[in-house]
N, C-alpha and C positions, 0 to 999 in steps of 0.2 A: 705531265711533262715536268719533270726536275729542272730546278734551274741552279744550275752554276757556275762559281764565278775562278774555279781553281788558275793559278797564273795571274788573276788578275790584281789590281793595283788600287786599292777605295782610301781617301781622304775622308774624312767625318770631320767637323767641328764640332765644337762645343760638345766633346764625345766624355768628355770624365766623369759625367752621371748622368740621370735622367734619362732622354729618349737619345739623345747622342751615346751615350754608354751602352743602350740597347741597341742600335742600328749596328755601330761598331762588333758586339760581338756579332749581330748575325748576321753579318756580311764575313766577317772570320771564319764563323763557320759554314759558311759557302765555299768556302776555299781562298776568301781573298786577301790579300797583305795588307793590314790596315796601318794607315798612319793614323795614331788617335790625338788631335788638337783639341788642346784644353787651355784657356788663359793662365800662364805663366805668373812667376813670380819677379822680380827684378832679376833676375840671374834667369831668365828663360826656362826655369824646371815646374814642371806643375806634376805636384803630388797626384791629381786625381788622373788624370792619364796615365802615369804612369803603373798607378793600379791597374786602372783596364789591359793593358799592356800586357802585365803579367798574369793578368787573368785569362788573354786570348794565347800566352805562351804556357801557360800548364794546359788547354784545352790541346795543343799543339800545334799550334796555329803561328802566322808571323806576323812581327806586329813594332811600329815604333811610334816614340810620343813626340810631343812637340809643342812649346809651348806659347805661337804666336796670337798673337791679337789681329785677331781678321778684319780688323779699325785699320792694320797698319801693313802698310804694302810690301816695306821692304822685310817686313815679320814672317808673312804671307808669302814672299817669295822666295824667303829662307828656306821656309815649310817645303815649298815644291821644291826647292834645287837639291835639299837632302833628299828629298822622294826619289828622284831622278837618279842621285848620285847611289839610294841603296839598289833600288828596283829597276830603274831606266825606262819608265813608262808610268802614266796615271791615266787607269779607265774611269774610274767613277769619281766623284765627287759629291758628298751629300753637305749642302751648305746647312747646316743645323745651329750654328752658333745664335745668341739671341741673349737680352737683356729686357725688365721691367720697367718701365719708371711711369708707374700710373697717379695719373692726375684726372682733372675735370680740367677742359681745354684754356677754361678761366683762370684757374687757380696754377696750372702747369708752366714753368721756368720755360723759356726757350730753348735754357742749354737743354734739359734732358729732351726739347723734342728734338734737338739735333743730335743728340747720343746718340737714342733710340736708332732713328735714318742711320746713323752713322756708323753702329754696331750691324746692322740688321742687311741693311741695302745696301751699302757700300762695302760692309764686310763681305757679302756675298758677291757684290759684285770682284771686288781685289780678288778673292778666289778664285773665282769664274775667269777671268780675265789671266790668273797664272797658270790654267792648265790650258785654254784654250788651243793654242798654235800648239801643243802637244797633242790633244785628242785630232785636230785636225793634220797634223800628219800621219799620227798612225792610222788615221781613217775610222776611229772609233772613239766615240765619249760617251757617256749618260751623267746626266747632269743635274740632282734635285733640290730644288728651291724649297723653302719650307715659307708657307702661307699660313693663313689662320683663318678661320670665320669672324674673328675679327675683323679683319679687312677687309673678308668674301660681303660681311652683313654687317660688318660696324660695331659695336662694346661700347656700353658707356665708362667714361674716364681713361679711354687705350686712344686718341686722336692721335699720337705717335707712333703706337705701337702696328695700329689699325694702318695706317697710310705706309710704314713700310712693308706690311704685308699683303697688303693688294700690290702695292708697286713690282713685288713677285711674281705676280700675273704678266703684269705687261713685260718685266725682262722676258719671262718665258717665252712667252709669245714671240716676239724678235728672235731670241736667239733661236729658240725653235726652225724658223724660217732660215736665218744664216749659217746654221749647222747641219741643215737635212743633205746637203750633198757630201758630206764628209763623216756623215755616218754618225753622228752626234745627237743624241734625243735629249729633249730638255722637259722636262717635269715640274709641278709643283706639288707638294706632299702638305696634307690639311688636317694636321692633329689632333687631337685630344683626350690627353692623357692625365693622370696622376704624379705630376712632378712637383719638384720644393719651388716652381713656378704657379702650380695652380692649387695649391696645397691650401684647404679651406674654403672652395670656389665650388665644393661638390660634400652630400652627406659622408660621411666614413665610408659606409657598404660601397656608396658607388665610384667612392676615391678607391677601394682595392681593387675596384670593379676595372676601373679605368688604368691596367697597369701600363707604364709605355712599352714591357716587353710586347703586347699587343699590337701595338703601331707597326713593329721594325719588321713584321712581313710583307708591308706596303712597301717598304723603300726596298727589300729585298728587290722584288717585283719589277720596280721603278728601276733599280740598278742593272738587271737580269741584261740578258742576247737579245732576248725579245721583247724588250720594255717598247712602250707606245710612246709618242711625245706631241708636247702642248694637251698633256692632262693635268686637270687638279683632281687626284686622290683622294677624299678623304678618310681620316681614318681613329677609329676608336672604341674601343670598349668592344673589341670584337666585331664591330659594325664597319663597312669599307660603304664608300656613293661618291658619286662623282659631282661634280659643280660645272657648270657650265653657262655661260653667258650668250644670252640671246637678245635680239632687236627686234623688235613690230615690226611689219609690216612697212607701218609709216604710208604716206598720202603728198601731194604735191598741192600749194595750195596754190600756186601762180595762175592768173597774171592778176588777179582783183583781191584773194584772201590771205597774200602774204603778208600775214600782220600778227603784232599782238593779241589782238583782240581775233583774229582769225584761226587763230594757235589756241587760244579761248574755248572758240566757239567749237574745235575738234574734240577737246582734250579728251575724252572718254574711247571716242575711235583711234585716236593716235597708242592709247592704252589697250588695246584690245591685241587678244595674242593669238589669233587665229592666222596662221601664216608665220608664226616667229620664223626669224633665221638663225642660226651660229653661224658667222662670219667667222670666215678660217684666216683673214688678210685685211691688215686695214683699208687697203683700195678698194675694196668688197663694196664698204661702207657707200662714197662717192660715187663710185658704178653703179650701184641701187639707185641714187639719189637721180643722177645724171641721165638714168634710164625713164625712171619716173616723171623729169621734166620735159625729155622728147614727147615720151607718149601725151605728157598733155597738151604739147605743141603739134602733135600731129607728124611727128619723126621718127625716122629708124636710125639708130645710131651704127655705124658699120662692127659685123664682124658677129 
């Protein structure tokens, strides 16, 4: 199955190098119009977009730049209202923009943990939020968050970076559920790549090894007719596996061992993964619980 995206409409952030540069062209060559967002200069022009730009117009492709800060809303909704104003429609969106500010959680400024959020999660969210009532009228969006194993498993000295990247998860999740009737699949994309981000974090070999042209088949995928939604992708070095979040089983300890020390005395079966679930819905969660507490009163709960 080919997948393409000719006609269609893809935003990219933080697209003027790296794995943003790379998604960018290959969604171009998909057939799609890319608007390439790269953080501007004071006068809104950003040099490195503008190359991608014309890189995706000698390949023959169409393409325009743009230079908001996905920090800043009404930057952001510049970006969409020229999309609108060239093309008249935006199917994809791949929120990619992102910044470093690594510390040890001790030693770490407050500002940059609130950069971080601030760049990352809020930047994604302003985007997500300007195409939104768009994909939902025309009854079609694909939508991808970029996550990290950082926040999937934690990194030491990223307590910033790590917290807006799980926080990834849970947008998906929500919009996931608020977009499935209007035809809108929401994603997280889990990279790992060779970028002037991770540059020295890997030997040589396995920095070439790790190109991001590597990754941007995943968001292909992720952007495609038939992309799936409320997945975390991961992807790198040629390697693609999914992430998934599961819960035990879990136990009811009422009406005598709801305690601390009752919590204690479980902990090993409460940890046991025989029976995991993936919860697709947070009510899931409560309904498990609320089932478990009948059964040990002696109850059927209706329905």
């Amino acid at each position: 199955m080919s997948i393409k995206l000719d006609g269609q409409v893809a935003i990219v952030t933080g697209a003027g190098q790296g794995l943003g540069r790379c998604h960018a062209l290959a969604l171009a060559e998909r057939g799609a119009k890319v608007v390439v967002n790269d953080l501007g200069d004071e006068g809104g022009t950003s040099v490195n977009a503008d190359a991608v730009v014309a890189e995706i117009k000698a390949a023959g492709g169409e393409a325009m730049s743009h230079g908001a800060n996905v920090a800043n809303v009404e930057q952001v909704n510049d970006m969409v209202a020229k999309t609108m104003d060239a093309w008249g429609r935006v199917d994809i969106l791949i929120n990619n923009a992102g910044i470093l500010r690594d510390k040890t959680f001790l030693k770490m400024p407050i500002e940059d943990f609130r950069l971080v959020i601030e760049v990352h999660l809020m930047g994604t969210a302003n985007c997500t939020k300007a195409v939104w009532e768009i994909m939902r009228e025309q009854e079609y969006g694909r939508i991808v968050f970029t996550t990290s194993s950082s926040g999937l498993y934690g990194n030491f000295g990223q307590s910033n970076y790590g917290a807006a990247k799980m926080a990834m998860v849970g947008l998906m999740n929500t919009l996931h559920l608020e977009g499935a009737k209007n035809n809108i699949r929401v994603n997280c994309l889990a990279p790992t790549a060779g970028t002037a981000m991770t540059e020295g974090l890997f030997p040589e070999p396995v920095f070439k090894l790790m190109s991001p042209e590597v990754v941007s088949p995943a968001v292909v995928f992720l952007a495609g007719p038939d992309a799936p939604s409320r997945k975390v992708l991961c992807a790198g070095g040629g390697s693609v596996a999914i992430f998934k979040g599961f819960e035990t089983r879990g136990m009811n300890l009422l009406p005598d061992d709801m305690s601390a020390e009752g919590i204690a005395a479980v902990w090993d079966e409460l940890n046991d993964e025989t029976d995991m679930q993936e919860l697709s819905a947070g009510f899931e969660q409560p309904g498990k619980f609320a089932e478990q507490a009948a059964r040990k009163l002696g109850l059927k709960l209706a329905g």
